[in-house]
C-alpha positions in Angstrom: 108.8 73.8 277.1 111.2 73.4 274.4 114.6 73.2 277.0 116.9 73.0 274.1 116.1 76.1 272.6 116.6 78.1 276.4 119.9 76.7 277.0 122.1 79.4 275.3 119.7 81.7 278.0 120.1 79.6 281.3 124.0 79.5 279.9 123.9 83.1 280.6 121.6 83.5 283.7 124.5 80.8 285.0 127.0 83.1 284.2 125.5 86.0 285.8 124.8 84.0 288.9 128.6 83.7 289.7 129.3 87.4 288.9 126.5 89.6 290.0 128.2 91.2 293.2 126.8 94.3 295.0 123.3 92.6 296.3 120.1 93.7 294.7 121.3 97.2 293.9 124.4 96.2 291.9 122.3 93.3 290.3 120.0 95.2 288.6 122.5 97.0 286.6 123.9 93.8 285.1 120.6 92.6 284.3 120.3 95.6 282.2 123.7 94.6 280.5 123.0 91.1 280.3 118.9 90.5 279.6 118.2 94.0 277.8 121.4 95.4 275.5 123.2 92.1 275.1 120.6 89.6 274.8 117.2 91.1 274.0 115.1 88.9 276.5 112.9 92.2 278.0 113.2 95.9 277.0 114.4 98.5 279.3 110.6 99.3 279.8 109.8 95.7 280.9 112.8 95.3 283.2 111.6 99.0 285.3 108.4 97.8 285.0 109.3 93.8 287.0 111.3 95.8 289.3 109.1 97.8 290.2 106.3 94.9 290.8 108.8 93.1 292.9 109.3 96.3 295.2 105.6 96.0 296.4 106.1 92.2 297.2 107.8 90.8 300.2 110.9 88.9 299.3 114.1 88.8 297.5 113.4 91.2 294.6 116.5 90.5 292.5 115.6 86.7 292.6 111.8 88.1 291.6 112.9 90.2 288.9 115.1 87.4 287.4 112.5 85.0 287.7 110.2 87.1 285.6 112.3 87.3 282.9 112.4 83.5 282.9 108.6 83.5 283.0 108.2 86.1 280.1 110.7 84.3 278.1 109.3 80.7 278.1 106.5 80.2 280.8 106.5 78.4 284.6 108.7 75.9 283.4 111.7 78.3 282.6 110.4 80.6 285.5 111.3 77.4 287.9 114.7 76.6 286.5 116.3 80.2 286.1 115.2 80.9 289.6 117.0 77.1 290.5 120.3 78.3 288.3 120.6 81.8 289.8 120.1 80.7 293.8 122.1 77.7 293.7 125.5 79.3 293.1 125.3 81.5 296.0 123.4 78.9 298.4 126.5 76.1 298.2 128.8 78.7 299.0 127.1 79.8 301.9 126.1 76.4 303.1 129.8 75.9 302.5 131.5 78.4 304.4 128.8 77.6 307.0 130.8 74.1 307.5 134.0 75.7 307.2 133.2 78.4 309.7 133.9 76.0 312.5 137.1 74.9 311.3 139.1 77.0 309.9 139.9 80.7 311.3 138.0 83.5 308.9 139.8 86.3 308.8 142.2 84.2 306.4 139.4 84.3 304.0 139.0 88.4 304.3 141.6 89.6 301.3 142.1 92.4 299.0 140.5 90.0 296.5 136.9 91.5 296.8 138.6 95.3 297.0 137.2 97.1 294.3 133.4 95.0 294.5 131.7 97.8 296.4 132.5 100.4 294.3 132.3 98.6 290.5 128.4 97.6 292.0 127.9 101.3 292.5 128.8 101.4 289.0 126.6 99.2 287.9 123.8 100.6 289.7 124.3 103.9 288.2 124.8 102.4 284.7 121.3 100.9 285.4 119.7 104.1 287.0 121.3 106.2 284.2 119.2 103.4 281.7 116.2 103.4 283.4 115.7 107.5 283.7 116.1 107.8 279.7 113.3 105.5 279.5 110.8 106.4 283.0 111.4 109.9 283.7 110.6 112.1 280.7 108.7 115.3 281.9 108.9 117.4 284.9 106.2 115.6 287.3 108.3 112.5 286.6 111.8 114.2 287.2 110.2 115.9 290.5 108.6 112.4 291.8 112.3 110.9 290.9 114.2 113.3 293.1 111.7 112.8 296.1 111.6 109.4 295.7 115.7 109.7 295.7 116.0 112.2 299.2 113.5 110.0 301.3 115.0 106.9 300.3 118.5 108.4 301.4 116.9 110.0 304.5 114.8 107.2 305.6 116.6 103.6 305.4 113.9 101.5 306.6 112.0 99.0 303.8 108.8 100.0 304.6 109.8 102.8 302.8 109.5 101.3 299.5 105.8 100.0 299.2 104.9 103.8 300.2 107.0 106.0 298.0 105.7 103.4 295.4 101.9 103.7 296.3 102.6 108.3 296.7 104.2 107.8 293.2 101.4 106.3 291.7 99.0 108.3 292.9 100.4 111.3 292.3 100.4 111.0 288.5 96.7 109.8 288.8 96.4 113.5 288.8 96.7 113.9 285.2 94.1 112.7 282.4 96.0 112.9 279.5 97.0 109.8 279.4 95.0 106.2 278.6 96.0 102.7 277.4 96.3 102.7 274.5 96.2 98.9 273.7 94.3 96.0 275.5 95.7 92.5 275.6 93.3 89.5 276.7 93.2 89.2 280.8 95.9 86.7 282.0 94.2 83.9 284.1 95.2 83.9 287.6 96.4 81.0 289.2 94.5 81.1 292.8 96.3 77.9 293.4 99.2 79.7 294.4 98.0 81.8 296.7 96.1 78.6 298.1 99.2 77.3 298.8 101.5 80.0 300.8 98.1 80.1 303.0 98.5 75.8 303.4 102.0 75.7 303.9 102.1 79.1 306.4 99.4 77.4 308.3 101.2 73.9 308.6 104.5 75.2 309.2 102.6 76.8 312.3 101.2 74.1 313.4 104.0 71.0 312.7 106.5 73.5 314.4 104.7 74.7 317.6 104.1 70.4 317.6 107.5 69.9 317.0 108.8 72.0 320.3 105.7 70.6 322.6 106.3 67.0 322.3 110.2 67.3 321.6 110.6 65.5 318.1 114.3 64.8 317.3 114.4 67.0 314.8 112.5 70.0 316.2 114.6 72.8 315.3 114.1 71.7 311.6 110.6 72.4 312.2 111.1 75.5 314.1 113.5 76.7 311.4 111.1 76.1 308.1 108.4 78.1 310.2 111.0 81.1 311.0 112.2 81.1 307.3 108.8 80.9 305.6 107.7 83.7 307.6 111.0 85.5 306.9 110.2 85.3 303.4 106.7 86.6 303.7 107.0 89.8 305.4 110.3 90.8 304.6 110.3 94.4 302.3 113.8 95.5 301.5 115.9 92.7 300.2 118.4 90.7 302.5 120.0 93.4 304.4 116.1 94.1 305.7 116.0 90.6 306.7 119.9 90.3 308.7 118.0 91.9 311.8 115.2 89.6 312.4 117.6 86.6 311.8 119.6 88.5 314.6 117.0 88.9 317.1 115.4 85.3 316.3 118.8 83.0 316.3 121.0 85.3 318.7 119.4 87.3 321.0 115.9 85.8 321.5 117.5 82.6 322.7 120.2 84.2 325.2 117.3 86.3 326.3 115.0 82.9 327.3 118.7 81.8 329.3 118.7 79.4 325.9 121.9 78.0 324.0 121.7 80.5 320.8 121.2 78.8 317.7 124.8 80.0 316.7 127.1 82.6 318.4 127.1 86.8 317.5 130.7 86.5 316.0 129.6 83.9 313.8 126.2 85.8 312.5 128.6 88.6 311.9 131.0 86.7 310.1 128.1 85.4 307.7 126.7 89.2 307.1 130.0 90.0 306.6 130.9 87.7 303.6 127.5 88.0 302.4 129.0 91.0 300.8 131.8 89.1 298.7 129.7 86.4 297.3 128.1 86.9 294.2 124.0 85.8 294.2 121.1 86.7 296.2 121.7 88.1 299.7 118.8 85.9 300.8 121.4 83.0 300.5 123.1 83.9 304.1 119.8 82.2 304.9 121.5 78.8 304.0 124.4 79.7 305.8 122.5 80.7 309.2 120.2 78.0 309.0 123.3 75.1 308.6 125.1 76.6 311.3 121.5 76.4 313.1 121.8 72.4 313.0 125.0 71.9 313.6 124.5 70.5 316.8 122.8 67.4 314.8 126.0 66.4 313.0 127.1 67.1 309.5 123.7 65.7 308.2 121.8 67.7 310.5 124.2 70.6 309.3 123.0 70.4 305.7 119.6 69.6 306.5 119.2 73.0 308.1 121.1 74.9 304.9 118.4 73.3 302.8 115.5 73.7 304.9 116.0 77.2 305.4 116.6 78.3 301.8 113.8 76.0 300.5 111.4 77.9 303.5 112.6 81.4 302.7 112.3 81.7 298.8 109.3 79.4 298.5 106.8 82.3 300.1 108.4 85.1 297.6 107.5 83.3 294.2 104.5 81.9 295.4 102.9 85.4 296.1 105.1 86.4 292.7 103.1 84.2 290.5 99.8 85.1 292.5 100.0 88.4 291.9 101.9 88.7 288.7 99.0 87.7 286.7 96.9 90.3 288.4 99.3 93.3 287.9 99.2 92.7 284.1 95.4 92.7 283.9 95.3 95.9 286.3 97.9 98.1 284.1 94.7 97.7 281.2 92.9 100.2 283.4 93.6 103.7 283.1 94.0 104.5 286.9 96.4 102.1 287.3 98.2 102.6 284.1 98.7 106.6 284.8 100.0 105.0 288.2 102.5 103.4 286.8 104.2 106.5 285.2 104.9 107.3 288.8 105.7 104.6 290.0 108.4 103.8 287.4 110.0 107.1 288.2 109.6 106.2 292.0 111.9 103.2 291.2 114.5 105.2 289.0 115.0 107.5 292.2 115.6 104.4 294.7 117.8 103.1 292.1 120.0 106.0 292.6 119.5 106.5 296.3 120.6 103.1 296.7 124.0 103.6 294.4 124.6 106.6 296.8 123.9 104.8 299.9 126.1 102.0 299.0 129.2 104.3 297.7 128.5 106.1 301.5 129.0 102.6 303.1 132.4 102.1 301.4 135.6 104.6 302.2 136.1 107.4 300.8 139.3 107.1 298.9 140.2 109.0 295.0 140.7 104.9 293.9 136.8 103.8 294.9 135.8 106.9 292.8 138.1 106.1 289.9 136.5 102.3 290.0 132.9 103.8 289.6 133.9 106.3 286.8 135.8 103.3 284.6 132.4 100.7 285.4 130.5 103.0 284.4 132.3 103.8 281.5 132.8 100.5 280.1 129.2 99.9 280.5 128.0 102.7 278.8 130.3 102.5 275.8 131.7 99.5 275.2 130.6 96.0 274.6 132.8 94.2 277.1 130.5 91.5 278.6 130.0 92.3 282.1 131.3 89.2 283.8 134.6 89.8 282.3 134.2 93.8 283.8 134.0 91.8 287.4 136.4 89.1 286.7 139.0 92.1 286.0 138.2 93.9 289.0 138.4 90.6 291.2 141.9 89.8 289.3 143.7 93.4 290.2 142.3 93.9 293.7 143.7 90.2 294.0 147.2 91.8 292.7 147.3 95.2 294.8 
């Protein structure tokens, strides 16, 4: 890999790292701004079509998504580093505010600085969705798969959702013949290495963990914590907020239920989700928070060794299955029953892109001034050519100033 030639690219997946707010739904619409109108990296076609890959895989699919357009760009070896550049950001934050969390009170940090973040990410989200349905929903079995796709998303919160609607889509437009590839590309060799090892390293996390809590190593609950994340990161549909619950029931109440010291208190798992929502990055990265907070008990070594443990164990599964299966996905669109599928399922992932943007403006209050926000995002996104960092820096800067 020629690095040199990237750099002006990692420059900017660097500076979308420390300004993509909103979680995975207000991420996609700067990708669109960043990786498709400003710099050219994928088309709008390509981007719908890595999103909607990364809904069928367990994971973090805005760190999936991202990392594709690393791997189309310039191979495994870019793939590696913009996936490094874009978590890293987000991870020392957490893993620092984990540390401060036991010193300093945190309401002080709550303040009108992220104000207007929920509702510029739902304007992001529906500068994306607006993107994506010029390009995936162009006839009426598209538009009528889009709006179902859209009211059982709204209806129906859980992530299993997703894979389904996904699978319905795609079978749906299997119904018509009219269309058939139209160009075939040479089969992409599939590296069953990877998949070799997230079966090696789910075994022997099993194993060196269940060891770990029999014989009483010193470091146990490093063990116990790889083996929790990795598993975490291989069954979890539905992004971050999907995965908050199991972290819940694992570190909280699983241990208070056993008569067990929890690995740390509810008010400080709440404080994490909480801020999880102000820092910009992947939502997977309250992982590093959680699992330093986990440690604690060992000292300030034993602190960090549990942030890194527990992001390295939860991300690792993700792009292991993503370059597994990636491969396999491009040879499989060649054939006609799975490219007719993918007409539906494109429009499948336009309507969850705007069931999302409503479902996040419905978290927030309703107030004239969160609307306003949305309408001028949106705006500037749509017509004019301000970079979008700058469109977040500016709304940090005034709700700093109201």
């Amino acid at each position: 890999m020629n690095l040199h030639r990237h750099i002006p690219f990692l420059k900017e997946v660097l500076k979308y790292s420390v300004s993509a707010f909103g979680g995975p739904q207000g991420h996609f619409g700067m990708m669109t701004k960043t990786f498709v109108e400003k710099r050219k990296d994928v088309t709008s076609e390509e981007l719908v079509d890595f999103m909607a890959f990364c809904q069928i895989l367990p994971g973090p699919s805005s760190t999936q998504t991202i990392t594709l357009i690393g791997y189309k760009r310039g191979g495994f070896s870019l793939a590696l580093l913009t996936l490094l550049i874009w978590i890293l950001p987000a991870t020392i934050m957490m893993t620092g505010l984990s540390f401060l969390i036991q010193y300093f009170d945190t309401k002080s940090i709550e303040t009108n600085l992220f104000k207007f973040i929920q509702p510029m990410a739902v304007g992001f989200l529906g500068f994306a969705s607006f993107k994506a349905m010029r390009i995936s929903v162009n006839h009426i079995a598209t538009y009528i798969i889009m709006l179902c796709a859209f009211v059982i998303t709204f209806l129906f919160r859980s992530p299993l959702i997703f894979p389904l609607l996904i699978i319905g889509g795609g079978i749906i437009t299997n119904f018509s013949n009219k269309r058939i590839p139209d160009t075939y590309t040479q089969k992409k060799p599939v590296k069953w290495v990877n998949i070799w090892w997230f079966l090696i390293v789910f075994l022997t996390a099993g194993i060196f963990s269940e060891l770990a809590r029999l014989q009483h190593w010193h470091y146990a609950r490093a063990f116990n914590l790889f083996e929790n994340f990795y598993r975490f990161g291989s069954f979890v549909f539905g992004g971050g907020h999907a995965l908050m619950p199991m972290m819940y029931e694992q570190f909280v109440a699983r241990p208070e239920h056993l008569n067990m010291d929890p690995y740390l208190t509810p008010s400080q798992f709440l404080t994490g989700a909480g801020m999880i929502n102000a820092i910009p990055g992947p939502v997977f990265s309250i992982c590093s928070y959680v699992g330093g907070l986990s440690m604690s008990d060992y000292g300030w070594h034993g602190h960090l060794l549990g942030s890194v443990v527990a992001t390295v164990a939860v991300f690792l599964p993700s792009i292991l299955l993503l370059f597994f299966f990636f491969p396999i996905y491009q040879n499989l669109k060649q054939y006609t029953v799975i490219f007719r599928a993918l007409e539906g399922i494109h429009a499948v992932v336009v309507g969850i892109m705007w069931a999302s943007g409503f479902i996040l403006f419905n978290s927030i209050q309703f107030e004239w001034t969160n609307l306003v926000v949305v309408a001028i995002t949106f705006s500037l996104l749509m017509f004019s050519k301000i970079p979008a960092p700058l469109i977040v820096v500016a709304w940090l800067l005034l709700g700093w100033a109201t």
